[in-house]
C-alpha positions in Angstrom: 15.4 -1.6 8.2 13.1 -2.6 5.7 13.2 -3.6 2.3 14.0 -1.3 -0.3 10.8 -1.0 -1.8 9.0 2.2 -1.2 6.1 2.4 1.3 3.1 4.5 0.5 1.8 7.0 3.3 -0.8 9.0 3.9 -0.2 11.4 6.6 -2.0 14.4 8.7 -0.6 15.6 12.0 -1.8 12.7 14.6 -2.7 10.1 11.9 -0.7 8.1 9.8 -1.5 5.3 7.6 1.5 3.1 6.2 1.6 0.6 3.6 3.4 -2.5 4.1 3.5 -4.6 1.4 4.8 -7.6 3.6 1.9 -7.2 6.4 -0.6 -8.7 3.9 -1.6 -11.7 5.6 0.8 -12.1 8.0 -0.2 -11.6 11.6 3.0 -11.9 13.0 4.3 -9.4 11.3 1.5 -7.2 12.9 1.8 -8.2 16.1 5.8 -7.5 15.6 5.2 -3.8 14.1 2.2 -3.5 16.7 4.7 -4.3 19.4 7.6 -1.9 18.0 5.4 1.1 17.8 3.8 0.5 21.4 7.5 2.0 22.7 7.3 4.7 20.9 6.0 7.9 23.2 2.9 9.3 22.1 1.1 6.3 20.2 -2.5 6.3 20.9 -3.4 3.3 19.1 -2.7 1.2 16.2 -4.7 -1.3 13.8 -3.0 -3.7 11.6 -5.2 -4.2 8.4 -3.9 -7.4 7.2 -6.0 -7.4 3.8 -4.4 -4.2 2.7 -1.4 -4.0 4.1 -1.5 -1.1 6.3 -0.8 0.3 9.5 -3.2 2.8 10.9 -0.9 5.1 13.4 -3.2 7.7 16.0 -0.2 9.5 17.8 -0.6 12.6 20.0 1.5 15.2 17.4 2.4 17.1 20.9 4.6 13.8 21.7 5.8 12.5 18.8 6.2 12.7 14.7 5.7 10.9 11.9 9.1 10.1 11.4 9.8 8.5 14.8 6.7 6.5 14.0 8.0 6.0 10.4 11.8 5.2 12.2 10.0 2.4 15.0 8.8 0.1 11.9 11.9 0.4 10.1 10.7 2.5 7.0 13.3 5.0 6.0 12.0 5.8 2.6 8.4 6.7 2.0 6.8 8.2 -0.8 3.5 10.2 -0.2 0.2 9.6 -1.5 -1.3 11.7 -3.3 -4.3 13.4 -1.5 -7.7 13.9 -3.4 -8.4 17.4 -3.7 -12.2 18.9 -3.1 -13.2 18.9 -6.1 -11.8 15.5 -7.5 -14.4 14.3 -4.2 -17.3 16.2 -5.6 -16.9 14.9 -8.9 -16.4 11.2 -7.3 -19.9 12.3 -5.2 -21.6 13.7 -8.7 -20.7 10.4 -10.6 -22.1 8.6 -7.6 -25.2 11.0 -7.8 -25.3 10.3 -11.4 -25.0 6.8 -11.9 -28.3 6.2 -8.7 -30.2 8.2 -10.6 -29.8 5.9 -13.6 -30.4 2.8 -11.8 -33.6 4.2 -10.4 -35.0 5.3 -13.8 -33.5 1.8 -15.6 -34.8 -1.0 -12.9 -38.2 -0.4 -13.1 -37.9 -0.6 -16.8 -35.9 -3.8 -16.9 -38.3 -5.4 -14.2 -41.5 -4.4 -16.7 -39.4 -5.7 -20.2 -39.1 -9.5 -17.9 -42.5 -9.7 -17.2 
């Protein structure tokens, strides 16, 4: 088992993403996890993000489950991460929207104050 400390994940059926804190730069610990998880029945693929710390799990959901997946690493306590609803996306896209339109009104301005 794992540390103690609680590992984030972000899960819908056939996809789960896990957060390892001590996968950060460590390949061997992603080619130990990679290695545990290709017994498990049902794994499609997995990729080892050693910048972030996570595990990116495809399984078939007609073979296997999160917590088998969850049980092969080790991780017996998770906690969930909260998923963005709609409209906190659409107001993400509108700031987005927002801010590009400022830039394109503000460079042009900028560029004529330098010269």
């Amino acid at each position: 088992m794992r540390d103690e400390m609680t590992h984030h994940v972000h899960h819908v059926p056939g996809r789960l993403r896990i957060r390892i804190p001590e996968l950060k730069r460590n390949s061997e610990e992603a080619r130990v996890l990679t290695k545990a998880l290709s017994r498990v029945s049902g794994i499609q693929s997995v990729e080892a993000n050693l910048l972030t710390g996570s595990l990116l799990v495809h399984y078939d959901p007609s073979v296997s489950n999160a917590a088998a997946v969850l049980s092969a690493v080790g991780i017996e306590r998770v906690s969930e991460e909260p998923s963005r609803t709609s409209s906190t996306r659409f107001q993400e896209k509108v700031g987005d929207a927002m801010l590009w339109y400022a830039l394109e009104k503000a460079v042009p301005l900028v560029i004529s104050a330098l010269l």
